[in-house]
C-alpha positions as CSV (number, residue, x, y, z in Angstrom):
1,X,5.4,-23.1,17.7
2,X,4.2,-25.7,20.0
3,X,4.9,-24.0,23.2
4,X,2.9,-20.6,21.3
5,X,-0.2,-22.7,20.7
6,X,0.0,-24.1,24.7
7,X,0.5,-21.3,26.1
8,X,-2.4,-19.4,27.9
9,X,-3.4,-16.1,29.8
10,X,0.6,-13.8,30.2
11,X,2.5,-16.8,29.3
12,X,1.1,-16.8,25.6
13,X,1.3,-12.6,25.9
14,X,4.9,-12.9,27.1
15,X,5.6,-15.6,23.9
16,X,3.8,-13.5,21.3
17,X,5.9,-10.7,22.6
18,X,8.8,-12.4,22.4
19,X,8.4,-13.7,19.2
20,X,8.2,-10.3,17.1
21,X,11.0,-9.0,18.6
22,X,12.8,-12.0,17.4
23,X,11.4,-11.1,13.6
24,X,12.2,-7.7,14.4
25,X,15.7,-8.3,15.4
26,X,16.4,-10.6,12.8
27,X,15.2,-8.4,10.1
28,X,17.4,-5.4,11.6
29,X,20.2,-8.0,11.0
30,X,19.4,-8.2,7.2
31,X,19.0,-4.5,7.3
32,X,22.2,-4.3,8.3
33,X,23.7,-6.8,6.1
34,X,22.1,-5.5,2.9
35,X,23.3,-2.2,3.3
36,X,26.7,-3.4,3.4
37,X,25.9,-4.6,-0.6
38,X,24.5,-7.9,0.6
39,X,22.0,-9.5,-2.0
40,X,21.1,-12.1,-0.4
41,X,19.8,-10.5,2.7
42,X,17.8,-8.0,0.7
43,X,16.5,-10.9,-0.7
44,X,15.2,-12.3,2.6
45,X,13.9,-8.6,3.0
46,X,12.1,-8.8,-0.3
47,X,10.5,-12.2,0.6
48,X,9.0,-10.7,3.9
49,X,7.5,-7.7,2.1
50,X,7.0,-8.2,-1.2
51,X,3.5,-9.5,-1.0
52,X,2.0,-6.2,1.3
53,X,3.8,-3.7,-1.2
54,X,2.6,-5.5,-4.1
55,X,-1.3,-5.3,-2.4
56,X,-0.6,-1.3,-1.9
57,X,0.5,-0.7,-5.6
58,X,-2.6,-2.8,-6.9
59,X,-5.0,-1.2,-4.5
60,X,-3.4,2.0,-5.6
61,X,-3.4,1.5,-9.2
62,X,-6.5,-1.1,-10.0
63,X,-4.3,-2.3,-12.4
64,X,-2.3,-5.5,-12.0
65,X,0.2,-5.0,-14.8
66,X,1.1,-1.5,-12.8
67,X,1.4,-2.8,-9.3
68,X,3.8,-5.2,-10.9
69,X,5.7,-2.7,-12.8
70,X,5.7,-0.5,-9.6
71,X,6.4,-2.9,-7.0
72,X,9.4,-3.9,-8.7
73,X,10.5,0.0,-9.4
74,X,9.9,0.4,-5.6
75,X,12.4,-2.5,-4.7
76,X,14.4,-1.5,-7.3
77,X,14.2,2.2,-5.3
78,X,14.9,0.6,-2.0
79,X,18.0,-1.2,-2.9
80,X,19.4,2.3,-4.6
81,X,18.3,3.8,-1.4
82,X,18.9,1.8,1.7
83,X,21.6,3.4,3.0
84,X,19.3,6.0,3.5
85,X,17.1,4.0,5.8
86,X,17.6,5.0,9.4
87,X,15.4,3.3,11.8
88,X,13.0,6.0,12.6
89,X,10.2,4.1,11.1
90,X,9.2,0.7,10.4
91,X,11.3,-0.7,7.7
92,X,7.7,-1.9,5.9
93,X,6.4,2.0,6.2
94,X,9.6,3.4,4.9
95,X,8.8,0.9,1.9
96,X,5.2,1.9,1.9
97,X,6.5,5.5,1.3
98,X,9.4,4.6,-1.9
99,X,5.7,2.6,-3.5
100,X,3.9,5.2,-3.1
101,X,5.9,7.1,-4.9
102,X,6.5,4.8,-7.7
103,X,3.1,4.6,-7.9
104,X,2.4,8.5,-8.0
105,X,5.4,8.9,-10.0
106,X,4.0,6.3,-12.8
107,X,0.8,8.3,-12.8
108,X,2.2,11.9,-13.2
109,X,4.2,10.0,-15.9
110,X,1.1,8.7,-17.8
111,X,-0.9,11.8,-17.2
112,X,1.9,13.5,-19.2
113,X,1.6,11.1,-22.2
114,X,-2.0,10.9,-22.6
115,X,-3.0,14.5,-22.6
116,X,-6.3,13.4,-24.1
117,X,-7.4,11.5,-20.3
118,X,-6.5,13.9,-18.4
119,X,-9.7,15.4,-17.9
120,X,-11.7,12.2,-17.3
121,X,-9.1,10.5,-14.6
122,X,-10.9,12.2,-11.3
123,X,-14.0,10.7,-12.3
124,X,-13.2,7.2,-13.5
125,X,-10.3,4.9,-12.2
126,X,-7.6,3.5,-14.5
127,X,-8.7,0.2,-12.6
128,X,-11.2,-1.4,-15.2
129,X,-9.7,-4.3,-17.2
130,X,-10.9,-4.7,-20.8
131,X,-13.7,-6.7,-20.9
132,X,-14.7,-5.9,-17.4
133,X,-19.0,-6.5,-16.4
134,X,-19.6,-3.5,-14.8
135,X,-20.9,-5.1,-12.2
136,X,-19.2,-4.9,-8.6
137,X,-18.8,-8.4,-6.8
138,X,-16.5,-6.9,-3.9
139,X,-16.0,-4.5,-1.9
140,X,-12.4,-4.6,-3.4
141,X,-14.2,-3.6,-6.8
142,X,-15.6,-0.9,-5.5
143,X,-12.6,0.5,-4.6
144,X,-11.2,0.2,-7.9
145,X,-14.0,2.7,-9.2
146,X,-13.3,5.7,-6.8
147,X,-11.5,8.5,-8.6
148,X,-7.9,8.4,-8.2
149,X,-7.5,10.7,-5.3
150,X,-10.1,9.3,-3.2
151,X,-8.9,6.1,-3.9
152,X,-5.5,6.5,-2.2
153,X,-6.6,8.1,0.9
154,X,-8.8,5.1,1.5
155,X,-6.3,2.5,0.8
156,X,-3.7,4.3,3.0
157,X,-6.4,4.8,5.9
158,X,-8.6,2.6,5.8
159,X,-6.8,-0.5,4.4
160,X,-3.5,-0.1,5.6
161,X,-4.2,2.6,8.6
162,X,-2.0,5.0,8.2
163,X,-2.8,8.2,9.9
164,X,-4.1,11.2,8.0
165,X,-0.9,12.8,8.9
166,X,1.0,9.8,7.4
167,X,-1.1,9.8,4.3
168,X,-1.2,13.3,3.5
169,X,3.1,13.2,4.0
170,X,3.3,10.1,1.1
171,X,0.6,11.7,-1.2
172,X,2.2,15.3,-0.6
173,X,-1.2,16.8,0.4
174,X,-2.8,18.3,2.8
175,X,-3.9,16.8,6.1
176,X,-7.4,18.6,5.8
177,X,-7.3,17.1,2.3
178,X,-6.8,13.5,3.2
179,X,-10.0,13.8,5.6
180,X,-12.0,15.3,3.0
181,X,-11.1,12.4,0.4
182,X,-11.7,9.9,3.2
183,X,-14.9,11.5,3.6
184,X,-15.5,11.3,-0.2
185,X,-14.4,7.9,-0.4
186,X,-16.6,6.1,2.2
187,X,-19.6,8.3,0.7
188,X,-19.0,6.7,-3.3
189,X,-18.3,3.5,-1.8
190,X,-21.8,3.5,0.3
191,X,-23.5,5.2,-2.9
192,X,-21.7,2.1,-5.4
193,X,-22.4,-0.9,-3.0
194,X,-26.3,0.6,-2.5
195,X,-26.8,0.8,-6.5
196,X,-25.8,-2.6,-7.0
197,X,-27.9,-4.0,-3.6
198,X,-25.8,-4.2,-0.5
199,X,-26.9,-3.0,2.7
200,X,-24.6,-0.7,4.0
């Protein structure tokens, strides 16, 4: 760590460099030995990712009890699934996809057992917590209170940049679509942080 913090100019370049591909090759190691039924390594796996999957689900969700639930069922997922994991990806985006779609799944779930929702959940997130102001004090807040659709586009693009391509592929819609909710998004978000005084 020393020599990273003394380095200057291509030297530190050269050390940055050769410093994530030392993460990256020692996490294709656990790769490889957690596919071969090794806990302990997808352990280590879950230790390095955990906290980034968990911050998807919650943005997804607004809901902390359901990015917990859904973060574990996407580990859960991955484990079931890792044989399947072939390298054409980053190992944290092909995670990013199996929470995504714990986190969709767990929504078409709900939607199916409360009927009587249904027709408000475009307009209002599932993000408030009882006993909740009103008021926004962050920017995160405000993202809580887009509609549901709008809400994942953003935090796929604009949080955690995936293309709209990339988006569209985990949300299963259209590219077209994912530009449009975007588009939505940004425009509530400006609207939300104007009403309550920002400058934006």
């Amino acid at each position: 760590m020393a020599a990273l913090l003394t380095a200057t100019g291509s030297d530190y370049s050269q050390s940055m460099a050769s410093a994530t591909a030392d993460i990256v090759a020692e996490e294709d190691v656990l790769i490889r030995r957690a596919k071969r039924s090794d806990a302990r390594a997808f352990e280590a796996l879950y230790r390095v990712h955990v906290d980034k999957v968990y911050g998807l689900c919650l943005r997804m969700t607004g809901n902390v009890s359901e990015a917990e639930d859904c973060t574990q069922e996407a580990f859960i997922q991955a484990w079931n699934k890792l044989d399947r994991f072939r390298g054409d990806s980053a190992f944290s985006t092909w995670l990013h996809r199996i929470a995504v779609n714990a986190v969709l799944g767990r929504i078409r779930k709900s939607k199916r057992e409360q009927d009587r929702i249904q027709a408000v959940a475009d307009t209002r997130p599932a993000a408030l917590e009882t006993g909740d102001s009103g008021e926004l004090r962050d920017l995160a807040q405000a993202v809580d209170r887009l509609p549901e659709g709008a809400r994942h586009v953003f935090v796929l693009h604009a949080v955690y940049g995936y293309s709209h391509d990339e988006a569209a592929a985990m949300l299963g819609i259209a590219t077209g679509t994912s530009k449009a909710q975007l588009h939505r998004a940004r425009k509530l978000l400006a609207q939300q942080l104007e009403e309550q005084g920002f400058e934006v």
